[in-house]
N, C-alpha and C positions, 0 to 999 in steps of 0.2 A: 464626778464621773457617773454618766448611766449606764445601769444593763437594760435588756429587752429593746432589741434590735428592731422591732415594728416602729417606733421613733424614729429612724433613719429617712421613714415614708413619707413623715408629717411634715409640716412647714414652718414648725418653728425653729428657732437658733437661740442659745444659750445668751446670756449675758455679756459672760467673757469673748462670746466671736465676735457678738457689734461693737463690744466695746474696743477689740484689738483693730477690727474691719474703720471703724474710726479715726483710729491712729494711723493705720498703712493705708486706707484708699480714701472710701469714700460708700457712706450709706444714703440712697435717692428713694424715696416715697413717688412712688408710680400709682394714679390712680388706678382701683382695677384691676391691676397688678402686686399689689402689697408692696413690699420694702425689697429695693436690690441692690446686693454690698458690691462693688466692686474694687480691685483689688489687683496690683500688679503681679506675676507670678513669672520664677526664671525657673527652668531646669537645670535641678543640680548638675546632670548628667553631661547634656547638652551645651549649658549656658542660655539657650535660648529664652529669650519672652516671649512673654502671653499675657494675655487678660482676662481676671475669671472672673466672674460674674455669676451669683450664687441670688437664687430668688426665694424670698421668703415671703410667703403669703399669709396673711392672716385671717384670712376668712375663703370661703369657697367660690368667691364669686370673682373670679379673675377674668378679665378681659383680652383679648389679643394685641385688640390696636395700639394702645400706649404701651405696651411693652416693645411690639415692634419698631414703633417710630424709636425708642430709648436705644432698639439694639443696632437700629438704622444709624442713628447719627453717633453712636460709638463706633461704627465700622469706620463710618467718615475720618473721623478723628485719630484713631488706631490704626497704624502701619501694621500692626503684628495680628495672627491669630485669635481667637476670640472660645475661651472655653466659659459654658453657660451649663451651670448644675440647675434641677430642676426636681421637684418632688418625686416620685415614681409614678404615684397617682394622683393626679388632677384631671378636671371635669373635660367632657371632650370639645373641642374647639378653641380650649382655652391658653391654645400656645399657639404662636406666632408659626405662617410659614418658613420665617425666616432661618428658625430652628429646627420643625420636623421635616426639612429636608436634609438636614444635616445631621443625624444623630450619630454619634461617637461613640459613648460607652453604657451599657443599660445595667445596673447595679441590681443586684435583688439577693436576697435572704434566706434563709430556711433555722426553724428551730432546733435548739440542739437536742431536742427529744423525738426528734420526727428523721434523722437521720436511717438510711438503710441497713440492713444487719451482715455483719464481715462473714463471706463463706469462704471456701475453705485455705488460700492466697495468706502468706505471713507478710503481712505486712509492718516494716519496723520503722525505729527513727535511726537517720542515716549515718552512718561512722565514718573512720577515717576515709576507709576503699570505697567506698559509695558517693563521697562528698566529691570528688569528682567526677563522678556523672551528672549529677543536679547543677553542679557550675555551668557546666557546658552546655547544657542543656534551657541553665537560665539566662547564663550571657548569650547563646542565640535569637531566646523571644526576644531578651533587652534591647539588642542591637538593630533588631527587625524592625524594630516598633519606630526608629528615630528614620527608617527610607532613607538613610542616608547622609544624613545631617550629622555633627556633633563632632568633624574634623577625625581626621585619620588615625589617633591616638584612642577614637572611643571604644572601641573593643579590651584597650588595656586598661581604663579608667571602671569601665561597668564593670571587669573582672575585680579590682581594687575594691569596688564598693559594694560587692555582693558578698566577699571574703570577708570584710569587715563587718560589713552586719551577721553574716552568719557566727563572727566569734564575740559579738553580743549579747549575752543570754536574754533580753528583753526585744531581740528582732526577729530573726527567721528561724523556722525550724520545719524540717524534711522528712517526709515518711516515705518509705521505699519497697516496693513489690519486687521481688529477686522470681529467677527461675530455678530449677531444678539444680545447677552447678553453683548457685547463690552468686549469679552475675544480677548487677540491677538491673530490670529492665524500665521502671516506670516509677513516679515520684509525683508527690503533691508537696509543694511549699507554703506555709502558711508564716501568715503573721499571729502568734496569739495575745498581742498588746497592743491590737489597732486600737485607736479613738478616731471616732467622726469630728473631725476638728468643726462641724458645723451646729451637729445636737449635742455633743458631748459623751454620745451613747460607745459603750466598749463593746467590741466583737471581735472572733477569731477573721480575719479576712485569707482568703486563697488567691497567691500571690503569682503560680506559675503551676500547671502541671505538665505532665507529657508522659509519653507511653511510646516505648517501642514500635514499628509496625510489625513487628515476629511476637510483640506479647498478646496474651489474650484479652478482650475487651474487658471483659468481667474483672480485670484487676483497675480499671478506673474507679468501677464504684467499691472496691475492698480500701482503695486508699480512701472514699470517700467516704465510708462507714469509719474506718481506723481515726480521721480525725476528727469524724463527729462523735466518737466516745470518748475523745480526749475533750472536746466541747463539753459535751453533759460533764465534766468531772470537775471543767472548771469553771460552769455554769456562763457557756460563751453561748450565742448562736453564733451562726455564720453565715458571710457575706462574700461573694463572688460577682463577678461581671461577665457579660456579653460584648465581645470589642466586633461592632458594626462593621469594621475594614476586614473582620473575616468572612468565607465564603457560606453562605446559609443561615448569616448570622440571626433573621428572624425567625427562622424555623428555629434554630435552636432557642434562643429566648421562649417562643411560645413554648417549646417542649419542657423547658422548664420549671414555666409558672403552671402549667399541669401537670409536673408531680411532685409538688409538693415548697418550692418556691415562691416565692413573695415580692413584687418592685420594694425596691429599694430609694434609687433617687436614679435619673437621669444623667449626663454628661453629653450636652453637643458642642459640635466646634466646628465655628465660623470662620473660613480659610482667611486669611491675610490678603490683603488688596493686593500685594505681590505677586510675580508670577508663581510657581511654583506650589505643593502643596508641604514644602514645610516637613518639621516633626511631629510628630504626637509625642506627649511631655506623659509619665507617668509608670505605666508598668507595663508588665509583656501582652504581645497584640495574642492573645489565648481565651478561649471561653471555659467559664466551670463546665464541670463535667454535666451533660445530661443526665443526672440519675435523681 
């Protein structure tokens, strides 16, 4: 397992992923393009399939066309959705339109020593009376993010599996900004035992947050100072994303990578030849905080 979360950007992949990517799909040598694993993939949540397709380039000099034609005649082929990871940073022109019209999820980074410093906002980790407002709060991104999909039962299953990982001391854990009566108003979820199953690199990831509209803005960035000193302590950076399907979603990415923000890797997705647009497979449709 790596640390130093700038890895996440590059294009390489560990041993162990081609060699698993081997066994479950399929690894294609694209000229131009370097090496792309494909890979079937269901939502545990959902049930639903997808196909991901994760591009690993080995040098700088990638080209568009054969990538394209590859993600052309995979559409062909595939009834279902089409999710395509992508480096953060690669050269410009060197992605297919087929993709930068589509973009889905934009991944990026900050180090855990560059974090902002907590004023004056207590911000804790969450206990019994507070663990229900973070549920709530997170089975509504969860359930937003599927538009509908996942059968009538899925708001009791996402509740089932959020409960469950929160009493796993290796999945989620919650920090919380109270008011003045110690009601919560606002919370950041993180995961502090991600792994990039692609580079192998470990990082804290932020998994949901939210904030009152009666709280004050300034407690976004106290939660997001609070768990970047628990980052520096256990020598994490940390990783967040920008989910496209929300409203200003490149403004805020740019606002991001200007203060102090890093790409990470990309996520587009290719709608389903079907009518309809389907689910999105993954986590809550929410942006990291701009701070």
């Amino acid at each position: 397992m790596e640390r130093g979360t700038g890895g996440l950007a590059v294009c390489g992949a560990t041993a162990d992923f081609l060699a698993a990517a081997e066994e479950m799909g399929t690894v294609d040598r694209i000229d131009g393009s370097g090496w792309v694993v494909t890979c079937p993939y269901t939502d545990e949540l959902s049930c639903e399939s997808f196909v991901y397709v994760v591009v690993v380039c080995d040098d700088g000099t990638q080209s568009p066309e054969p990538f394209d034609a590859y993600l052309r005649q995979l559409r062909t082929s595939s009834p279902s959705a089409i999710l395509v990871r992508t480096p953060g940073v690669v050269s410009d022109g060197s992605l297919p339109e087929t993709l930068t019209d589509n973009p889905y999820l934009r991944y990026v980074w900050r180090p855990c020593d560059s974090m902002p410093a907590l004023s004056a906002s207590e911000i804790v980790a969450a206990g019994t009376d507070a663990l229900g407002f973070v549920l709530r709060s997170l089975t509504a991104a969860y359930v937003d993010t599927y538009h509908g999909a996942g059968g009538s039962d899925l708001t009791e299953r996402v509740e089932s599996y959020l409960q469950q990982r929160f009493q796993e001391p290796s999945q989620l854990s919650a920090f919380v900004a109270r008011n003045s009566a110690a009601a919560p108003i606002a919370h950041m979820t993180v995961n502090f035992h991600a792994v990039d199953d692609v580079s192998g690199v470990a990082f804290c990831e932020i998994v949901d947050q939210y904030r009152l509209p009666s709280a004050p803005p300034r407690v976004s960035a106290d939660l997001l100072a609070s768990v970047g000193e628990e980052c520096r302590r256990r020598g994490l950076d940390l990783v967040g994303k920008v989910n496209y399907e929300s409203p200003n979603a490149a403004e805020v990415h740019r606002r991001l990578l200007a203060s102090g923000w890093h790409p990470a890797f990309n996520v587009w997705r290719l709608p389903p030849r079907t009518a309809g647009s389907g689910s999105r497979p993954g986590s809550p449709s929410v942006n990291v905080a701009a701070q």
